[in-house]
Residue frames as qw, qx, qy, qz and C-alpha x, y, z in Angstrom:
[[0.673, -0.381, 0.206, -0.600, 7.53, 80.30, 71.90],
 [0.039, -0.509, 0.816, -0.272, 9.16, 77.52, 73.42],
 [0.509, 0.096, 0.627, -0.582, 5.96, 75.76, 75.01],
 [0.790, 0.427, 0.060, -0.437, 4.11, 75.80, 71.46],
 [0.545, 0.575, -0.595, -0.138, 7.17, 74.12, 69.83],
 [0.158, -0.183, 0.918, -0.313, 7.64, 71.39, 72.95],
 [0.570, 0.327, 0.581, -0.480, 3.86, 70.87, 72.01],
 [0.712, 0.502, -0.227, -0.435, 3.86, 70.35, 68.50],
 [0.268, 0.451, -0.851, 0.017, 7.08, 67.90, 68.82],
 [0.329, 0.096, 0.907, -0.247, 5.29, 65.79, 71.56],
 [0.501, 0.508, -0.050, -0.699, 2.14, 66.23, 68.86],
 [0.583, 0.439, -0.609, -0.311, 4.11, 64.60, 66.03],
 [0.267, 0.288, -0.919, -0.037, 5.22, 62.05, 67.58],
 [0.549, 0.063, 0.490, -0.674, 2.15, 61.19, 69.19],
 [0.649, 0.540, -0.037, -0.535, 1.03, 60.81, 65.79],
 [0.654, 0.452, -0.592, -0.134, 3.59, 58.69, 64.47],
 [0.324, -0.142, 0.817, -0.455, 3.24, 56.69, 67.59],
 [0.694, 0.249, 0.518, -0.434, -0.38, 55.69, 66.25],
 [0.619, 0.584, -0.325, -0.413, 0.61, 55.39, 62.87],
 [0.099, 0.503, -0.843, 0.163, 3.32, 52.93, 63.94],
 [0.492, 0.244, 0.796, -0.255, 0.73, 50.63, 66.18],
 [0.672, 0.468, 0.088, -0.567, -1.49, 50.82, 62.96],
 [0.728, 0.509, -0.418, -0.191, 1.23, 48.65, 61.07],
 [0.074, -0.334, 0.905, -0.252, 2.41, 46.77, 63.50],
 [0.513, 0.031, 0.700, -0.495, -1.01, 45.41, 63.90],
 [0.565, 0.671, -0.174, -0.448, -1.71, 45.18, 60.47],
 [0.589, -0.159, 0.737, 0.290, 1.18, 42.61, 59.78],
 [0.708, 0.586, 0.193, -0.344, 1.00, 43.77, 56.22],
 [0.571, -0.014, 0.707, 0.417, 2.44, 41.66, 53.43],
 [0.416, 0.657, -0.273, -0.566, 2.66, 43.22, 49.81],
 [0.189, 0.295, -0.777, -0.523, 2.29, 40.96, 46.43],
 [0.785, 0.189, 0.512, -0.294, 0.75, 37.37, 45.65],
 [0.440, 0.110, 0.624, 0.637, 0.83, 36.29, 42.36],
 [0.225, 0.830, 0.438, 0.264, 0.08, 38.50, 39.75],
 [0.180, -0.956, -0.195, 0.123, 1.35, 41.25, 41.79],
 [0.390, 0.532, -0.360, 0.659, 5.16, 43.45, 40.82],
 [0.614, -0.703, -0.018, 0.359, 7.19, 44.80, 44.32],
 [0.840, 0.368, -0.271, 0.292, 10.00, 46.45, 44.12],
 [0.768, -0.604, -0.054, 0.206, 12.71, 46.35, 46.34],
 [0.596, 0.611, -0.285, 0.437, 15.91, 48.30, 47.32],
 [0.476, -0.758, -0.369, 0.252, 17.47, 49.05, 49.86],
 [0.294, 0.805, -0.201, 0.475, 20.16, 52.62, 50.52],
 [0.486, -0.344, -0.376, 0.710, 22.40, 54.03, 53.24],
 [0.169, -0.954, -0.094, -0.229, 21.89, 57.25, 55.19],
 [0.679, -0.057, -0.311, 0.663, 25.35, 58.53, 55.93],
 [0.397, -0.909, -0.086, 0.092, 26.12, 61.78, 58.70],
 [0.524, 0.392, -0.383, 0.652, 29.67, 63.25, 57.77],
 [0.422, -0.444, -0.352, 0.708, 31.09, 65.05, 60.93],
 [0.297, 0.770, 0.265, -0.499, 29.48, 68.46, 60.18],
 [0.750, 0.660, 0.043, -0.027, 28.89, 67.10, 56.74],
 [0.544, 0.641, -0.500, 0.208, 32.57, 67.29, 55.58],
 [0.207, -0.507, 0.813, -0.196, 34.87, 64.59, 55.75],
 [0.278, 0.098, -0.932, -0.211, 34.89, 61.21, 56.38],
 [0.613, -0.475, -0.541, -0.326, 31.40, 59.14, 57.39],
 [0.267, -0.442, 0.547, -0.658, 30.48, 59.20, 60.74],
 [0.522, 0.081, 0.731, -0.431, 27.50, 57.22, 60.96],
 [0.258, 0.096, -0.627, -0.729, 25.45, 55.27, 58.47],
 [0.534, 0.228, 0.723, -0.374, 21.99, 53.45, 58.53],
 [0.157, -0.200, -0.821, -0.511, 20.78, 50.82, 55.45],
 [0.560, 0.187, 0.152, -0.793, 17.23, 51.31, 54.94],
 [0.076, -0.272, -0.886, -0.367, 15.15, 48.23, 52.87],
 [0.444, 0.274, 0.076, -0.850, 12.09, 49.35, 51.22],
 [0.047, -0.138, 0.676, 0.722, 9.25, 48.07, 49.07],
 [0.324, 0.267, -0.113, -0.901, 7.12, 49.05, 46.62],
 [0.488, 0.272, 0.822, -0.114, 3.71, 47.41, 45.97],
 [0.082, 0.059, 0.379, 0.920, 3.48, 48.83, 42.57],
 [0.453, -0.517, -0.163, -0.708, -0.23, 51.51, 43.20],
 [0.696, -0.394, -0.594, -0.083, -0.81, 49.97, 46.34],
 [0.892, -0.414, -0.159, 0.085, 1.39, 49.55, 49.41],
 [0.454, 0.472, -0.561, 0.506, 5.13, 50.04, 50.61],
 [0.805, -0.564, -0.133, 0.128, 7.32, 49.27, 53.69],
 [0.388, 0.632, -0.528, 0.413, 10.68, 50.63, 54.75],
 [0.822, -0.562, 0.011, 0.093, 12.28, 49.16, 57.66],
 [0.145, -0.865, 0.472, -0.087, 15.76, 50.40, 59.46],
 [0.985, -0.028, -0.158, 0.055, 18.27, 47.53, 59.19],
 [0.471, -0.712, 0.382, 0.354, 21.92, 46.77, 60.15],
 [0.391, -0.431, 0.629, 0.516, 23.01, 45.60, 57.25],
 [0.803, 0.353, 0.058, -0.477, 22.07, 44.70, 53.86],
 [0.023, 0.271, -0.944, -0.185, 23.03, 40.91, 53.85],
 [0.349, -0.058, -0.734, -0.579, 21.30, 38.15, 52.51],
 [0.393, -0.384, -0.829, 0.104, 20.13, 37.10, 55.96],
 [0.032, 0.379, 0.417, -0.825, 19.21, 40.05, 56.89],
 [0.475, 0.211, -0.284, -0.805, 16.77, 41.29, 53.45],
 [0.370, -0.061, -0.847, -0.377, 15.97, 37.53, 52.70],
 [0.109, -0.422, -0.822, 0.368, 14.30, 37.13, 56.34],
 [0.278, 0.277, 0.147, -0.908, 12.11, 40.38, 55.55],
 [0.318, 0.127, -0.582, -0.738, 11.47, 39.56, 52.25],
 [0.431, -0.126, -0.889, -0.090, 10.19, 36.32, 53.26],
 [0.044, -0.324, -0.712, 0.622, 8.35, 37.99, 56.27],
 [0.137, 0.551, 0.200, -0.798, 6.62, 40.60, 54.28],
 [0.413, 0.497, -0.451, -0.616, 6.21, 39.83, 50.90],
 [0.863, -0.014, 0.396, -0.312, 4.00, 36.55, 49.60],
 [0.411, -0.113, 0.797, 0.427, 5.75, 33.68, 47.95],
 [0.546, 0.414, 0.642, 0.344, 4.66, 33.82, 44.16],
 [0.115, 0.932, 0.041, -0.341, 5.32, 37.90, 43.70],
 [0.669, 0.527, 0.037, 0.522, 7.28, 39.22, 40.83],
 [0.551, -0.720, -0.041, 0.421, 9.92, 40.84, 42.73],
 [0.521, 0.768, 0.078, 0.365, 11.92, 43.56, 40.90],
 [0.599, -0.640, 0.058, 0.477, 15.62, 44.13, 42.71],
 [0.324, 0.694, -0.636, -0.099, 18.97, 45.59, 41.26],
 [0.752, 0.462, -0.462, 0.084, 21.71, 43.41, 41.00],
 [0.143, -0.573, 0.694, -0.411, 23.00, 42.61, 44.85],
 [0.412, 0.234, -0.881, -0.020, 24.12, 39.83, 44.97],
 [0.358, 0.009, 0.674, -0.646, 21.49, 39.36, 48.53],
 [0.670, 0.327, 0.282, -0.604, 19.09, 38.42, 46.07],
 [0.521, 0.376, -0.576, -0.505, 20.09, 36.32, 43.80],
 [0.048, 0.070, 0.974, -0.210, 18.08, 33.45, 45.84],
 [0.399, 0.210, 0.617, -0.645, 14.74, 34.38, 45.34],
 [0.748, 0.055, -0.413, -0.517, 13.62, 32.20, 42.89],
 [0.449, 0.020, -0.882, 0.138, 14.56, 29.47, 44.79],
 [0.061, -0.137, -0.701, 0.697, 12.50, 30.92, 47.47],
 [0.182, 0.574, 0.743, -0.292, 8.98, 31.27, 45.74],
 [0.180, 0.795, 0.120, -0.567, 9.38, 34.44, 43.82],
 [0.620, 0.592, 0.178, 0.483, 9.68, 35.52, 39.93],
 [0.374, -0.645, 0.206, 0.634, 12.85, 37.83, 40.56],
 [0.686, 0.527, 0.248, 0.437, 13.80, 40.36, 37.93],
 [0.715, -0.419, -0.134, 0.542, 16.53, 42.82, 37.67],
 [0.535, 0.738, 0.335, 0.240, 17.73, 45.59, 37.06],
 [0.716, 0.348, -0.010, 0.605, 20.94, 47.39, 35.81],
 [0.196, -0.860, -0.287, 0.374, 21.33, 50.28, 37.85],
 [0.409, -0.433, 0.351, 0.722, 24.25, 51.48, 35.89],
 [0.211, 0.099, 0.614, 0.754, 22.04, 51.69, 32.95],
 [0.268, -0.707, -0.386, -0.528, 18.42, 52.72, 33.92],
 [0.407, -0.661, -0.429, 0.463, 19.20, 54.66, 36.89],
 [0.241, 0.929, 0.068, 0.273, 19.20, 58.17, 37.20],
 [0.367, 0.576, -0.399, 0.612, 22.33, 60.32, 38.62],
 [0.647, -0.534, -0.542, 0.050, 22.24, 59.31, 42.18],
 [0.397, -0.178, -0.373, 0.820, 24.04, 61.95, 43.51],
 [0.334, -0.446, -0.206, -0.804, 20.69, 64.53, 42.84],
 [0.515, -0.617, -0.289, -0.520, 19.02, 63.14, 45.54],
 [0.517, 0.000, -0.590, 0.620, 21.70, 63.68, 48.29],
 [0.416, -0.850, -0.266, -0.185, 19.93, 65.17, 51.43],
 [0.377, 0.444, -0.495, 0.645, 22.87, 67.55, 53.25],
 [0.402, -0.657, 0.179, -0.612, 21.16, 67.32, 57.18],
 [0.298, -0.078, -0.949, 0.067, 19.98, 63.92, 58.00],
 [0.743, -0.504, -0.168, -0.407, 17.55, 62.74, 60.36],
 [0.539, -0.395, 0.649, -0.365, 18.32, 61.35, 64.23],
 [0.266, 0.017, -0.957, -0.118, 18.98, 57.68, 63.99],
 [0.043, 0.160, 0.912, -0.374, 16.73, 57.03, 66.71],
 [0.533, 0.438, 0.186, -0.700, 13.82, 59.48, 65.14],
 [0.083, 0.411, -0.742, -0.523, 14.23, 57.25, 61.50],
 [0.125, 0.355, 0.913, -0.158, 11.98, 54.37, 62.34],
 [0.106, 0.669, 0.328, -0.659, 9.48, 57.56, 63.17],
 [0.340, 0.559, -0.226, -0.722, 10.16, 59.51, 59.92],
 [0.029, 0.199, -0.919, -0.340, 9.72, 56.17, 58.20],
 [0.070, 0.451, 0.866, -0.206, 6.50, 55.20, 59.27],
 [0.243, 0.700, 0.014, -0.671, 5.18, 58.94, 58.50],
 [0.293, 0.348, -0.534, -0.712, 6.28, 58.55, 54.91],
 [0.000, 0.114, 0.992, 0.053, 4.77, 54.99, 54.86],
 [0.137, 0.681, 0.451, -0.560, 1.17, 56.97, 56.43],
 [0.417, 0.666, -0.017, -0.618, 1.20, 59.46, 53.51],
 [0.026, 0.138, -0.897, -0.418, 2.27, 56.70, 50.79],
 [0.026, 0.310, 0.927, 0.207, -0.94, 54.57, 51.50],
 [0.066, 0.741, 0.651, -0.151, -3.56, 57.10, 52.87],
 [0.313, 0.210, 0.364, 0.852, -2.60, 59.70, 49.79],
 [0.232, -0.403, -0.127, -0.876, -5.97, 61.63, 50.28],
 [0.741, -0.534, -0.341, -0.223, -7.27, 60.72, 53.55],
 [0.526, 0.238, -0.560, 0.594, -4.17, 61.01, 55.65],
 [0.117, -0.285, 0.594, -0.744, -5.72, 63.23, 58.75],
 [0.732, -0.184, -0.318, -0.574, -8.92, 61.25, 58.54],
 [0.888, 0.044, -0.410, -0.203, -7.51, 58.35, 58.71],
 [0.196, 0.558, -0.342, 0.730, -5.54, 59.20, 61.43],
 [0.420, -0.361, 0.355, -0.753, -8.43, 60.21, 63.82],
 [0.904, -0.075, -0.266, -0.327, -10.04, 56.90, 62.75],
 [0.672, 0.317, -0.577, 0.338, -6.80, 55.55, 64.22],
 [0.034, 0.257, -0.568, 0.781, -6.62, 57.18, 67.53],
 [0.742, -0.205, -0.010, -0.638, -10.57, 56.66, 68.09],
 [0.873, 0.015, -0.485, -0.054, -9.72, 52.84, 68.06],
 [0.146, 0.523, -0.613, 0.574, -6.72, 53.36, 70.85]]
């Protein structure tokens, strides 16, 4: 049924329309002192139908307010001036910041934070287990980002908090 499935899509994204204005307005910042983050960022790559060489990629940066909080935000790249100007947008000077080992970060003590690190090559698991074989629309990513962000912080309240969202509109 064609209709019900053109309605549920304009639905979602309705939804992750309001979720989206909820953190935009929000301007939330994760840490302080006292507080852990941590931070990575990945690539999302699109083979030509899957096999072969890349087509497309998009770097993600994420991070984690350890029980609390997170952020992921689409980026072009993942240079220092591109993560350091988040970091420094989103995350308060005196956090214990917890990165791997790219080399983008190996300013942020000089920039307010206790930075520690860690080895991916030794405490990481097999990174090819969590290879996803579809993808997602670049342009829907933002969208499917904010959603996971929504059920990260409001874990048992998610449609509540929701309506409480739209009611404000």
């Amino acid at each position: 049924c064609r209709i019900v499935n053109v309605a549920f899509t304009d639905w979602r994204h309705f939804c992750r329309d309001v979720c989206a204005e909820y953190y935009v307005a929000q301007n939330i910042k994760l840490g302080g002192p006292n507080r852990i983050v941590e931070i990575d960022e990945s690539v999302f790559v699109r083979r030509k139908y899957n096999v072969g060489h890349r087509v497309k990629t998009q770097w993600v940066f994420g991070a984690l307010e350890r029980d609390t909080r997170c952020f992921l935000v689409a980026v072009e790249d993942r240079s220092a001036e591109t993560l350091l100007e988040i970091i420094q947008e989103r995350i308060l000077p005196g956090t214990t910041i917890i990165s791997d080992l790219w080399r983008s970060y190996n300013t942020l003590n000089q920039l307010g934070y206790r930075h520690l690190t860690v080895n991916h090559s030794i405490n990481f698991v097999d990174p090819n287990r969590n290879k996803r074989e579809n993808g997602t629309a670049r342009n829907l990513l933002q969208s499917h980002l904010i959603e996971f962000m929504w059920h990260y912080e409001f874990k048992d309240e998610i449609f509540g908090k929701l309506l409480e969202q739209i009611r404000h509109l």
